[in-house]
N, C-alpha and C positions, 0 to 999 in steps of 0.2 A: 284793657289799656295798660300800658308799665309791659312788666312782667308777670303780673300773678291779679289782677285786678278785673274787675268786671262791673258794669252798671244793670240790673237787672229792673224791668218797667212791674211795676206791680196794677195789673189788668183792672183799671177802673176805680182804681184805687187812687188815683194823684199821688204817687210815689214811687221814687227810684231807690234801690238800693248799692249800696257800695259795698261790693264781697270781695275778700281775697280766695280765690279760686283751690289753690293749692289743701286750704286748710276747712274749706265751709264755711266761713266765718263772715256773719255783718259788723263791716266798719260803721255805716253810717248811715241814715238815712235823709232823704232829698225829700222836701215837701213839696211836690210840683203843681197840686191844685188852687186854682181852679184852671190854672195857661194849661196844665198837661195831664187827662187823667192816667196815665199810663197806658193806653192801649194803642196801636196802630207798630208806628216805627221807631227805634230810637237807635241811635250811630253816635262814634266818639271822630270827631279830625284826629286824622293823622296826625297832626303836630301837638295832638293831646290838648289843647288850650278851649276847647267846647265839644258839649255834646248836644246834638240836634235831637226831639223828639218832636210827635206828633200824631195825634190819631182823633179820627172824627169832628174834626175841626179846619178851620181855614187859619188856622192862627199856630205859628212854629212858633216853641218852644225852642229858646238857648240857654244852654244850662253854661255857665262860668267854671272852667277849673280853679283851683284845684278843688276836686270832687267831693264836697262834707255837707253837714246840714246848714251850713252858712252857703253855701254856691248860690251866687245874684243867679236869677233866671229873668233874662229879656223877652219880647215877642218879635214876631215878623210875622205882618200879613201875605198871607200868600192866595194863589188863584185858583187852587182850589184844596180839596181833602185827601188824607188816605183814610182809607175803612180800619175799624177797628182792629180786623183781623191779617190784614198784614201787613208782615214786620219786617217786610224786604225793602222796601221805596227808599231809603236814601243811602248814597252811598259818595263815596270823596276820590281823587283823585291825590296824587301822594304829594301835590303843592294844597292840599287842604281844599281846592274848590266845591263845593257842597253841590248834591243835583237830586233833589227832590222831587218825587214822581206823584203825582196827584191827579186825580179823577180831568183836571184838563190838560195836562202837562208836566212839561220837567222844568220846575225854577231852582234858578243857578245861584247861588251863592257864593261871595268871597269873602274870607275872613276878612275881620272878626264879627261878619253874619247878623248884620243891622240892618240890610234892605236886600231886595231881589236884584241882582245885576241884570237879567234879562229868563226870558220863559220860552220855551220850544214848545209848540202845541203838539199836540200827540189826541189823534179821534181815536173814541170809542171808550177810553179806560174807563166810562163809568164806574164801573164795578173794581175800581183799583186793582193794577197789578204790580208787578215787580221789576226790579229794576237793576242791571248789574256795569260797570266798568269792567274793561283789559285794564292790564297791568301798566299798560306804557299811558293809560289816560286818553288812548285816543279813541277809540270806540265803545258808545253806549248801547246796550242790547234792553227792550224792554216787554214785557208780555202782557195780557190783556185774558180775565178771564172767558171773555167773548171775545170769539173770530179764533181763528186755527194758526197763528202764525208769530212769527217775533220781529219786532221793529228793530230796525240795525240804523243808528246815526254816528256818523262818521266823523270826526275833529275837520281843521274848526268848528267850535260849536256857534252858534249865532242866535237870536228871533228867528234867524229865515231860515234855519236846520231844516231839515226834511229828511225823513225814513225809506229806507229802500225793507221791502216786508218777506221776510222769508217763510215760506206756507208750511206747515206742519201736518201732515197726513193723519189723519186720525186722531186732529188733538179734541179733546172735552173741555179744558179751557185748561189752558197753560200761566201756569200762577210762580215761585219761585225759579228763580234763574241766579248763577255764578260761573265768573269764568276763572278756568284753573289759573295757578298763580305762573304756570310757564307762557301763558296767554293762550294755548294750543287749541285748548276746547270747553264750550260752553257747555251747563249741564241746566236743561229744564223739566221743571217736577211737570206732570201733566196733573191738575188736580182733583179730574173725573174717571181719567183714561188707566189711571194704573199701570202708569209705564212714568221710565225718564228720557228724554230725549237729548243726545248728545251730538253738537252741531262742531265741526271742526273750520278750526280757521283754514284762510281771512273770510271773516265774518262779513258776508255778501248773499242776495239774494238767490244765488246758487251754489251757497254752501255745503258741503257734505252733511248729510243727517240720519242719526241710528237713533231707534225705539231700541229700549233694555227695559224688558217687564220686571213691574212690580206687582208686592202679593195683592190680590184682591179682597175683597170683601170686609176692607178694615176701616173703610171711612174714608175722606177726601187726604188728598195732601198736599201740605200748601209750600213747607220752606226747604231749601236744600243750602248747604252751605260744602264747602271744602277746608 
């Protein structure tokens, strides 16, 4: 966040750290337990004024800027979890609208991130997956470690959203996803398959899509970013 700043989740620990990136350095530390043990997702709003965490739980964490060991942290219930292990599920829209992907769904939030504005169901995530925005805010893409494919929901968003599913050939379950910052093309890590697959807009159930291997035999992989 800023310029040189960073909130870093400390895995089960109930703590966030405040780094300036540039130099290594801890500003400060965030006690966030017992609302947040640090594991699952954590995001800053675009407009800087909260950061969203949550892992293994139904209950989101708000963390208060400005970011020190005094930050008020709120809660919001929400309808369902993310897994501890991934740290892709929320992400914002650049008016700040918050969209939290959870084992039943994506709940929406508006600042300043006190209640749910409304929830889009999404079958299957048990197994929580990831979740990424375009740039202009209008299209949500999301993955599922089960099932071969990626859910594309279109703006307006609403309760009554609904996903059109774009199948993925040869996925083993498809876990982090981003979309480039010129909006052009989406990139998903396969987290079995040992490949990335990259889906070019407009993001539709028959959108163009390349496998680009990856090296094998090193372990699952779960996040990609740009």
């Amino acid at each position: 966040f800023g310029t040189d700043s960073a909130l870093v989740s400390d895995f089960s620990n109930g703590r966030v750290y405040v780094v300036t990136v540039s130099t290594n350095t801890l500003v400060d530390t965030i006690n966030t337990a017992p609302t947040y043990d640090g594991t699952g997702s954590i995001a800053i709003s675009p407009l800087l004024t909260h950061a969203l965490a949550l892992g293994g739980s139904t209950t989101l964490a708000v963390i208060q800027a400005p970011f020190t060991a005094a930050s008020a942290i709120s809660t919001v219930a929400l309808s369902g979890t993310i897994a501890g292990y991934q740290t892709e599920a929320i992400v914002f829209n650049s008016a700040g609208r918050a969209f939290v992907y959870t084992t039943t769904g994506i709940d929406v939030l508006d600042s300043p991130y006190t209640s749910v504005a409304f929830s889009i169901p999404v079958a299957g995530n048990g197994s929580s997956g990831s979740i990424a925005i375009t740039p202009d805010g209008n299209t949500l893409l999301v993955t599922k470690l089960t099932g071969g494919g990626v859910d594309i929901f279109q703006a307006p968003f609403s309760a009554a959203s609904t996903s059109v599913n774009l199948p993925i050939t040869g996925s083993a379950g498809l876990d982090g996803i981003v979309v480039a910052p010129n909006g052009n093309t989406a990139l998903v890590v396969d987290a079995f398959a040992s490949q990335i697959v990259a889906i070019q807009a407009p993001f539709s159930a028959a959108s163009v899509v390349e496998s680009i291997p990856l090296p094998g035999g090193i372990g699952t992989f779960e996040d990609i970013d740009i």
